[in-house]
PyMOL Python script that loads the backbone (N, CA, C, O; Angstrom):
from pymol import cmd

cmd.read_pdbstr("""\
ATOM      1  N   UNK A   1     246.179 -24.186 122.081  1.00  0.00           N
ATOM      2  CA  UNK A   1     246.005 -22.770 122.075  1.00  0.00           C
ATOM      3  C   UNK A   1     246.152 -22.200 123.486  1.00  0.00           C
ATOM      4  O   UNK A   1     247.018 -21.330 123.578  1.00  0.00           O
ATOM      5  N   UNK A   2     245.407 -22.545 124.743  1.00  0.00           N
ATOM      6  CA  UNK A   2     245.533 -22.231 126.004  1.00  0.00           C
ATOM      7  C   UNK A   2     246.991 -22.375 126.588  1.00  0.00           C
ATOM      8  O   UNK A   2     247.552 -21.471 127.207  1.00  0.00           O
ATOM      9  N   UNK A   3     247.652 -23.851 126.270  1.00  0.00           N
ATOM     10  CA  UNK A   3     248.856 -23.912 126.725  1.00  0.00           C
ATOM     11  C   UNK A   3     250.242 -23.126 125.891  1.00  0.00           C
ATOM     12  O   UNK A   3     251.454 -23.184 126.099  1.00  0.00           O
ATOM     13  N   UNK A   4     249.530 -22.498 125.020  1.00  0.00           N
ATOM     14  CA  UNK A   4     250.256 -21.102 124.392  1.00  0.00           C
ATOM     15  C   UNK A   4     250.191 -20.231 124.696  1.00  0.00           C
ATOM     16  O   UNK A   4     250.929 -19.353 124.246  1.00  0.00           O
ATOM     17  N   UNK A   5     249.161 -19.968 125.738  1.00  0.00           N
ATOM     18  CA  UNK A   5     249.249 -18.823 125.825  1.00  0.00           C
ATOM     19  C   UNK A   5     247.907 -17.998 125.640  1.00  0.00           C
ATOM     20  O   UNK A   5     247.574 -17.047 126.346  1.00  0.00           O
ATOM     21  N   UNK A   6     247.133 -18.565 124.484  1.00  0.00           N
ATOM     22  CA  UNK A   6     245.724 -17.924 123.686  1.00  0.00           C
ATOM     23  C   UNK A   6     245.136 -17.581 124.889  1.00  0.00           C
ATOM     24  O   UNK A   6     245.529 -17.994 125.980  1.00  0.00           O
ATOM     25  N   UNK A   7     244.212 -16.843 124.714  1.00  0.00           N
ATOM     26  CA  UNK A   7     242.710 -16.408 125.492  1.00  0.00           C
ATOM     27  C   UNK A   7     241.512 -16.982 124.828  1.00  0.00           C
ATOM     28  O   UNK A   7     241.084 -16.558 123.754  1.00  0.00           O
ATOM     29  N   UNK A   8     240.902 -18.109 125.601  1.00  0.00           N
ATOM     30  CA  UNK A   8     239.829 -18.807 125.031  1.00  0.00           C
ATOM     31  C   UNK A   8     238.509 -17.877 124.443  1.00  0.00           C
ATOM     32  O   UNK A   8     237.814 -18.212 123.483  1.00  0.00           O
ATOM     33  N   UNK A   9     238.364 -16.832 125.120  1.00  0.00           N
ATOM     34  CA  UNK A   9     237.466 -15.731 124.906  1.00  0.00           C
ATOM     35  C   UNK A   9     237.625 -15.272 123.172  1.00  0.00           C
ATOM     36  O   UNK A   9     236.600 -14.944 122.573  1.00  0.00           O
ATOM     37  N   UNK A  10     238.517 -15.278 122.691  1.00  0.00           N
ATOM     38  CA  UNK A  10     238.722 -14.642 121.462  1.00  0.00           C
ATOM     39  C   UNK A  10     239.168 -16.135 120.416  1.00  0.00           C
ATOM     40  O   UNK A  10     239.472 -16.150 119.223  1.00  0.00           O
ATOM     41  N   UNK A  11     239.077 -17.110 121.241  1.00  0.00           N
ATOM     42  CA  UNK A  11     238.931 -18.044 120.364  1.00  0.00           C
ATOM     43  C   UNK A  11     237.663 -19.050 119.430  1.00  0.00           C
ATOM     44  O   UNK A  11     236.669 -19.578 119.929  1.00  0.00           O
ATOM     45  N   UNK A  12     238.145 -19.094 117.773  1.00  0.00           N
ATOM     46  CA  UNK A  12     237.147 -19.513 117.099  1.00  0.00           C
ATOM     47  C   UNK A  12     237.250 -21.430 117.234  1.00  0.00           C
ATOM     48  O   UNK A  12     238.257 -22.007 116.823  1.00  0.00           O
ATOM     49  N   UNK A  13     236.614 -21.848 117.567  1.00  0.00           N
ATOM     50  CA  UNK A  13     236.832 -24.046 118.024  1.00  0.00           C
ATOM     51  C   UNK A  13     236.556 -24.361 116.441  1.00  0.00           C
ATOM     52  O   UNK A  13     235.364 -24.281 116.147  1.00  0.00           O
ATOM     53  N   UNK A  14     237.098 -24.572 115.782  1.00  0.00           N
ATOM     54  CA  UNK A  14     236.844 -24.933 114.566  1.00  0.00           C
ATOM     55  C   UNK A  14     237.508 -26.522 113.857  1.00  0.00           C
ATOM     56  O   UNK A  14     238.427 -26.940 114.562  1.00  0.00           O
ATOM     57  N   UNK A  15     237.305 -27.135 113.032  1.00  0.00           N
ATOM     58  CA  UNK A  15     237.742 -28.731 112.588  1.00  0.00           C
ATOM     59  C   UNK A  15     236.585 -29.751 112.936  1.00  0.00           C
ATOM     60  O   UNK A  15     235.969 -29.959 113.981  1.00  0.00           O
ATOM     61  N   UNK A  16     236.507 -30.389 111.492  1.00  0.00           N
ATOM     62  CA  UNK A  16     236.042 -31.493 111.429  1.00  0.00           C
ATOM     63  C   UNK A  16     235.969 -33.094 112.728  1.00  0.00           C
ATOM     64  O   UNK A  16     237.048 -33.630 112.980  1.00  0.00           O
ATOM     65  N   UNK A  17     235.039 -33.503 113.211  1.00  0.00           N
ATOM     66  CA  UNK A  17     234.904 -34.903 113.893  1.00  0.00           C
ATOM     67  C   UNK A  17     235.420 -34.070 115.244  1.00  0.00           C
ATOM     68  O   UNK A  17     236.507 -34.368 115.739  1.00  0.00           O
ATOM     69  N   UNK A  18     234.700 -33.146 115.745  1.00  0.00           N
ATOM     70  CA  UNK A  18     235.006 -32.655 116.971  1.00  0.00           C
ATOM     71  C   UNK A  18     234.752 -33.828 118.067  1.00  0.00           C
ATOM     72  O   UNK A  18     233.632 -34.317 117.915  1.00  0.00           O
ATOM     73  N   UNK A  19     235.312 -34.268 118.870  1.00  0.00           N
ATOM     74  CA  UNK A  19     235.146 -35.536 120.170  1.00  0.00           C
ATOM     75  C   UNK A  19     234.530 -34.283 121.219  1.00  0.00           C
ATOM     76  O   UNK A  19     234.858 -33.113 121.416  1.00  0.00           O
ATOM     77  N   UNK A  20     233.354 -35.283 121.826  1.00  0.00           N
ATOM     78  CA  UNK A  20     232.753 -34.727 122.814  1.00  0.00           C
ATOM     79  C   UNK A  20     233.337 -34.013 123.856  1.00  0.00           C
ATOM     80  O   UNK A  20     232.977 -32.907 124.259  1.00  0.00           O
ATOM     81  N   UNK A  21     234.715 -35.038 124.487  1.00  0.00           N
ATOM     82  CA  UNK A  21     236.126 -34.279 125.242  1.00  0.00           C
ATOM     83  C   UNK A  21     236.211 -33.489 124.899  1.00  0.00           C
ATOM     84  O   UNK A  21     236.169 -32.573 125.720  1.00  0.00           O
ATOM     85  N   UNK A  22     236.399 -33.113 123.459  1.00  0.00           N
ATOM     86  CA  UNK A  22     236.763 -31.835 122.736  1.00  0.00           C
ATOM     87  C   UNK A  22     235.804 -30.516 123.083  1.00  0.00           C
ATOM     88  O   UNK A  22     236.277 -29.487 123.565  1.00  0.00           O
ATOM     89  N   UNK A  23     234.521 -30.671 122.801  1.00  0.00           N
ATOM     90  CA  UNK A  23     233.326 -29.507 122.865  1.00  0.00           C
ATOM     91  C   UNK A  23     233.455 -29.156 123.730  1.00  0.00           C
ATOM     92  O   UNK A  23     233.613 -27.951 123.932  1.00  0.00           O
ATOM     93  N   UNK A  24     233.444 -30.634 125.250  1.00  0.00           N
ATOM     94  CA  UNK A  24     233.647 -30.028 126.805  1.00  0.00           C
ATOM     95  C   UNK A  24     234.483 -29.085 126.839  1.00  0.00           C
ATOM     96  O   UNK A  24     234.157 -27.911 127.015  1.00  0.00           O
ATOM     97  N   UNK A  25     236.117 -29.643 126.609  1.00  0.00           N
ATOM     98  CA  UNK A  25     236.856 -28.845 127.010  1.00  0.00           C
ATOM     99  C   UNK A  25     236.974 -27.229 126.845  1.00  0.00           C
ATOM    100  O   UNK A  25     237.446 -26.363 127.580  1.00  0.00           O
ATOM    101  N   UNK A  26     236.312 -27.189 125.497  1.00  0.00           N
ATOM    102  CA  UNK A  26     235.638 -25.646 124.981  1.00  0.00           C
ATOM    103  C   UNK A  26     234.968 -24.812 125.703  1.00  0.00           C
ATOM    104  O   UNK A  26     235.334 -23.708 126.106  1.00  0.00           O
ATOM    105  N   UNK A  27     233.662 -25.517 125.917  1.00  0.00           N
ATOM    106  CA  UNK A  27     232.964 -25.063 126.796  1.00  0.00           C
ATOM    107  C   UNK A  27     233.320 -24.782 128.338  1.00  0.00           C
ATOM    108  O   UNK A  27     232.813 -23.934 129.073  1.00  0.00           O
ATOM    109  N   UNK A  28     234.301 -25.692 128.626  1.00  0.00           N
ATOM    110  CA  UNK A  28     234.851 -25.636 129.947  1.00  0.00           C
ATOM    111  C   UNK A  28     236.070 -24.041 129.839  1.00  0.00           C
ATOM    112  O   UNK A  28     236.388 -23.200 130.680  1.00  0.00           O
ATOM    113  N   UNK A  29     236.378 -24.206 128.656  1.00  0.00           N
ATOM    114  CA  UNK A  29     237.293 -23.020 128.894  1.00  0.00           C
ATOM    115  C   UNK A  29     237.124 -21.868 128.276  1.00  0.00           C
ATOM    116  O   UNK A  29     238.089 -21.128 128.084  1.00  0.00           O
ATOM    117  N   UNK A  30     235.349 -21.411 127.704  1.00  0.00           N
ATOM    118  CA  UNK A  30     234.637 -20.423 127.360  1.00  0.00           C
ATOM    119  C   UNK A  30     235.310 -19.936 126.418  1.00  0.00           C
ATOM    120  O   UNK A  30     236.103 -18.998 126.496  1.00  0.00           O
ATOM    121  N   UNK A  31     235.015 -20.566 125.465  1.00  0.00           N
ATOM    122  CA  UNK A  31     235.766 -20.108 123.757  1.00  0.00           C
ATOM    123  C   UNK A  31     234.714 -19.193 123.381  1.00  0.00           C
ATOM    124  O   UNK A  31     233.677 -19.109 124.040  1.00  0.00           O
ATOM    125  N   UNK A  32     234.930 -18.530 122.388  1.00  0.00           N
ATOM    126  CA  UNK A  32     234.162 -17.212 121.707  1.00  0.00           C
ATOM    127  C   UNK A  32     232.975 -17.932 121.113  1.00  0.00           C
ATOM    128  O   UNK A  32     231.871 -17.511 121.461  1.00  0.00           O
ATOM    129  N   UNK A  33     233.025 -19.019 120.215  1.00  0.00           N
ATOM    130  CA  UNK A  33     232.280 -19.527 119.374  1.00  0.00           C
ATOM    131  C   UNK A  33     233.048 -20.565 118.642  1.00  0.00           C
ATOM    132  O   UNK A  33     234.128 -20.374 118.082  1.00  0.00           O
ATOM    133  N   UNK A  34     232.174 -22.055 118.718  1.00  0.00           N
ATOM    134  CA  UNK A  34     232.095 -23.224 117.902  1.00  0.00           C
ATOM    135  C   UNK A  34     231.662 -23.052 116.551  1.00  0.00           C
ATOM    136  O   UNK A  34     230.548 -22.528 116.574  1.00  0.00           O
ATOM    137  N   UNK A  35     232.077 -23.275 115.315  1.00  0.00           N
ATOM    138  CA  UNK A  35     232.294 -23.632 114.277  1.00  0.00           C
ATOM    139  C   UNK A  35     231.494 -25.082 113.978  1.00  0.00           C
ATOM    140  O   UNK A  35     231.871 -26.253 113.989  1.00  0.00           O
ATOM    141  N   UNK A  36     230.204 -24.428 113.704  1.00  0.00           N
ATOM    142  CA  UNK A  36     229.535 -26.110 113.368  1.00  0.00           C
ATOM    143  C   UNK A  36     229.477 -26.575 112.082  1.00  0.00           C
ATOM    144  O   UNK A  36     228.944 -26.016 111.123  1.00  0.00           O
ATOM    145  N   UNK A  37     230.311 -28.100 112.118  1.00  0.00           N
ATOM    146  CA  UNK A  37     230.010 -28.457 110.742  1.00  0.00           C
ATOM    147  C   UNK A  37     228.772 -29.114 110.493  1.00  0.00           C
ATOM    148  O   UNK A  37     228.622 -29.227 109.276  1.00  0.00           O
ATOM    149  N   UNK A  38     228.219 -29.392 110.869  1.00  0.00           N
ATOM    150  CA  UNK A  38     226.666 -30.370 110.871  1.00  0.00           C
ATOM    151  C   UNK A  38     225.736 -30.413 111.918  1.00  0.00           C
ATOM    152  O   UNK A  38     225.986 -30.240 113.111  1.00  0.00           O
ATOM    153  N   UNK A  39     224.262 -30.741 111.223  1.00  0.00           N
ATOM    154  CA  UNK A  39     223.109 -30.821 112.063  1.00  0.00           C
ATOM    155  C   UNK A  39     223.726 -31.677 113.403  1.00  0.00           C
ATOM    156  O   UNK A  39     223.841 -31.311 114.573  1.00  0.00           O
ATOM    157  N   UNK A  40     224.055 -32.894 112.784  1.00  0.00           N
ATOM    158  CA  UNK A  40     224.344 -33.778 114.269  1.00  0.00           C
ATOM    159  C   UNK A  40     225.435 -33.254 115.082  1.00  0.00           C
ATOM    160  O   UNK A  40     225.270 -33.536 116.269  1.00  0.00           O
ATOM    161  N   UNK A  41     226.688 -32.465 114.802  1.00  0.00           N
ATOM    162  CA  UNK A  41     227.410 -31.828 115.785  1.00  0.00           C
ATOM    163  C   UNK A  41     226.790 -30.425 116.533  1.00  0.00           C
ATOM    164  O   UNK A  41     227.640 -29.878 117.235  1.00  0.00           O
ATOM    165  N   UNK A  42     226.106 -30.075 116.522  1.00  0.00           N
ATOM    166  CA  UNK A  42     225.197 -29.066 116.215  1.00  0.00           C
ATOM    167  C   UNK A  42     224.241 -29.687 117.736  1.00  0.00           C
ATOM    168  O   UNK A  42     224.355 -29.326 118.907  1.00  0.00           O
ATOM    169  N   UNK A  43     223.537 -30.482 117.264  1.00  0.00           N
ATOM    170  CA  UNK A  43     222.602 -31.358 118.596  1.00  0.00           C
ATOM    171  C   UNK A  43     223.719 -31.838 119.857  1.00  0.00           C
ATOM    172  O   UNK A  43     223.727 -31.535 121.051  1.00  0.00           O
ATOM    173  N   UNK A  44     224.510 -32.589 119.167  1.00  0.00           N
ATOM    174  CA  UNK A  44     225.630 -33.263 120.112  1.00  0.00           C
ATOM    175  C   UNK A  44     226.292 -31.586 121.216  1.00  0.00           C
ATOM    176  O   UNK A  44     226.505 -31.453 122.421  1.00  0.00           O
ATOM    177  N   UNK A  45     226.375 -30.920 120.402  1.00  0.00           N
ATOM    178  CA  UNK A  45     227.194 -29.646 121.065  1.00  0.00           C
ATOM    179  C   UNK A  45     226.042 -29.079 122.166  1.00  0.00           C
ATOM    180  O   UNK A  45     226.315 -28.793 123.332  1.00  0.00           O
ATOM    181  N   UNK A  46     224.766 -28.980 121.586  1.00  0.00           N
ATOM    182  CA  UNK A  46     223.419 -28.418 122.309  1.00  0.00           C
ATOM    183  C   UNK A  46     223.403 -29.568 123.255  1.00  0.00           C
ATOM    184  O   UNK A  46     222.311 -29.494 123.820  1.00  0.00           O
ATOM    185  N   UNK A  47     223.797 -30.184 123.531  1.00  0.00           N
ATOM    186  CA  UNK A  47     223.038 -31.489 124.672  1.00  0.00           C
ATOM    187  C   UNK A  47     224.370 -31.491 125.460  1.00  0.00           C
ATOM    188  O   UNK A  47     224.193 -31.758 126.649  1.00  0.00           O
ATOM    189  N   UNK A  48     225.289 -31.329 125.211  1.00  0.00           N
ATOM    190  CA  UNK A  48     226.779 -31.672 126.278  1.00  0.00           C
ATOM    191  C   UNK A  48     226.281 -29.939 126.614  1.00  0.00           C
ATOM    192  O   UNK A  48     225.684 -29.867 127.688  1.00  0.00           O
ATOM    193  N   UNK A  49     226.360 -29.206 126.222  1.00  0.00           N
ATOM    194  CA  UNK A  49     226.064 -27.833 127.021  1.00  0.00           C
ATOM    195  C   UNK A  49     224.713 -27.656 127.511  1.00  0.00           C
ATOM    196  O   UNK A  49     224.592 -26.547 128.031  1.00  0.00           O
ATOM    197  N   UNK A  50     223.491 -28.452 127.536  1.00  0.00           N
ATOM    198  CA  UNK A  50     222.676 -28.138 128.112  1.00  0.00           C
ATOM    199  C   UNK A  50     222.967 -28.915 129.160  1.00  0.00           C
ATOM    200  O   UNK A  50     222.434 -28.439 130.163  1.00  0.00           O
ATOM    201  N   UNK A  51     223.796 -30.265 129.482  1.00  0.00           N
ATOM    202  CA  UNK A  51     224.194 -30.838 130.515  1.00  0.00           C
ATOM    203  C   UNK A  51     225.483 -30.378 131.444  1.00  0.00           C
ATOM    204  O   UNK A  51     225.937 -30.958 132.430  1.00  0.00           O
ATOM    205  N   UNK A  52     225.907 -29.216 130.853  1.00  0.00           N
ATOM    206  CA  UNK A  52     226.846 -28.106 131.921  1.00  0.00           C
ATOM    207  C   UNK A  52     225.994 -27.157 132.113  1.00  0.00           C
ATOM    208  O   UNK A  52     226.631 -26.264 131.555  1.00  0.00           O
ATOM    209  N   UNK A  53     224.837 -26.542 132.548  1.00  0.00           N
ATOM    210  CA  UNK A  53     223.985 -25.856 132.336  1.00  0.00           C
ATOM    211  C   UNK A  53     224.435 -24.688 132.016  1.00  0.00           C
ATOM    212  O   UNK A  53     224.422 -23.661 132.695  1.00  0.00           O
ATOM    213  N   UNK A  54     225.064 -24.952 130.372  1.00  0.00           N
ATOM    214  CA  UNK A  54     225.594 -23.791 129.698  1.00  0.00           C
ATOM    215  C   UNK A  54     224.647 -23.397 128.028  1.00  0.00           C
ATOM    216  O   UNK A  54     223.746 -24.116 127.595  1.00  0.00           O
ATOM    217  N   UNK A  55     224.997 -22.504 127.547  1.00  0.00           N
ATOM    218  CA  UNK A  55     224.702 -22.338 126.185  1.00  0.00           C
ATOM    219  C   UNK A  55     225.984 -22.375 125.632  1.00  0.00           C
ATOM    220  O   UNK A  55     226.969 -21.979 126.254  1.00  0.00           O
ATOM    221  N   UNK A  56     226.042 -22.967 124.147  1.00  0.00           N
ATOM    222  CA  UNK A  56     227.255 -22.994 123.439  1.00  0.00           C
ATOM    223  C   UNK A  56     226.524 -21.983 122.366  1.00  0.00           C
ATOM    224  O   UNK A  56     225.458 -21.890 121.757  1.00  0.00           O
ATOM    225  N   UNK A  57     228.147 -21.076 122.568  1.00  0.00           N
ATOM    226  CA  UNK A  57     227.616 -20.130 121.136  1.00  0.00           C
ATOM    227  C   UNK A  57     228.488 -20.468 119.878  1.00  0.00           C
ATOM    228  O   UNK A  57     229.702 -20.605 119.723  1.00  0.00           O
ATOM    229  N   UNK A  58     227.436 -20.549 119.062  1.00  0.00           N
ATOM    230  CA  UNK A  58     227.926 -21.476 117.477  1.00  0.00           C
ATOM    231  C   UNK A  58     227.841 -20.124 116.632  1.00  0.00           C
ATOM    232  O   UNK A  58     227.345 -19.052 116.978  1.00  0.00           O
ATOM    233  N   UNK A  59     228.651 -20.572 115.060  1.00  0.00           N
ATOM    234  CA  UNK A  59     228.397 -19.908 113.809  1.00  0.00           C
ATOM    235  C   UNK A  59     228.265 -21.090 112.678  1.00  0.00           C
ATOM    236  O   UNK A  59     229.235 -21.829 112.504  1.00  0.00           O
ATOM    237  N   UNK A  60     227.269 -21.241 112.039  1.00  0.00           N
ATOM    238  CA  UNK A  60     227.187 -22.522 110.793  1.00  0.00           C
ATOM    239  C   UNK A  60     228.025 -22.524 109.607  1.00  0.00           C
ATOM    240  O   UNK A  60     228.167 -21.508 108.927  1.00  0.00           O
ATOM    241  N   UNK A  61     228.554 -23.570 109.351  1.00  0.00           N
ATOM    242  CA  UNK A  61     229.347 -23.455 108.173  1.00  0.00           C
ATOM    243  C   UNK A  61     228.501 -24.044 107.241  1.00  0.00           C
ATOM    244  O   UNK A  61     227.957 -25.144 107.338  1.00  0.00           O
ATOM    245  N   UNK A  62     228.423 -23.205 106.293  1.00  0.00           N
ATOM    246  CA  UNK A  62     227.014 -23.125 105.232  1.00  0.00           C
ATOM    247  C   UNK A  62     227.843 -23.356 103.754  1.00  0.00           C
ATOM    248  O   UNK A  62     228.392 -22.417 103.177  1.00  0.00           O
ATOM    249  N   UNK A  63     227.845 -24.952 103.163  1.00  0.00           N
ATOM    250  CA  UNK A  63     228.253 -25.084 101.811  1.00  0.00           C
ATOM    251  C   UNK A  63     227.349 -24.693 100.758  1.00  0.00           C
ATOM    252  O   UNK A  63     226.306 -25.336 100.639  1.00  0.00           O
ATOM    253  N   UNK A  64     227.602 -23.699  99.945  1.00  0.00           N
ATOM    254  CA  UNK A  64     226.622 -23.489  98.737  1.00  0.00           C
ATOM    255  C   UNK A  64     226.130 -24.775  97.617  1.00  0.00           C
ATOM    256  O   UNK A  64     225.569 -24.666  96.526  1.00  0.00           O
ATOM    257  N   UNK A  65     226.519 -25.839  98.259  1.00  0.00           N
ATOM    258  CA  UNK A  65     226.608 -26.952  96.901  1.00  0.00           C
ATOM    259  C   UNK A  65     225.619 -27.772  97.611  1.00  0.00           C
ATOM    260  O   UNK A  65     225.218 -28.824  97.114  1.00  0.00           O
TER     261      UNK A  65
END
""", "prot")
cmd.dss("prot")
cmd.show_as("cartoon", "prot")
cmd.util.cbc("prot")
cmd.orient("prot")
């Protein structure tokens, strides 16, 4: 997305088995909001950003089933 061109600011980080590389790099390049699929990505995302002394801003993906 960045090497397209995107603006990380207006970007949603979204997909399954996110790699920690992955969250960093998010966080490193101040995306709008992470897309959490689960409690444990959820903690994993809260602990790599409390160790950039950042906040990650999330939205939950909530299955009705």
């Amino acid at each position: 997305m960045l090497a397209a061109g995107g603006s990380a600011d207006k970007t949603v980080f979204s997909g399954v088995g996110k790699s920690e590389s992955e969250l960093r790099a998010g966080l490193e390049a101040g995306v709008f909001c992470f897309n959490v699929e689960s409690e444990e990505e959820l903690e994993r995302l809260a602990s790599i950003a409390a160790g950039m002394g950042r906040t990650a801003p999330v939205s939950l993906r909530v299955n009705p089933e």
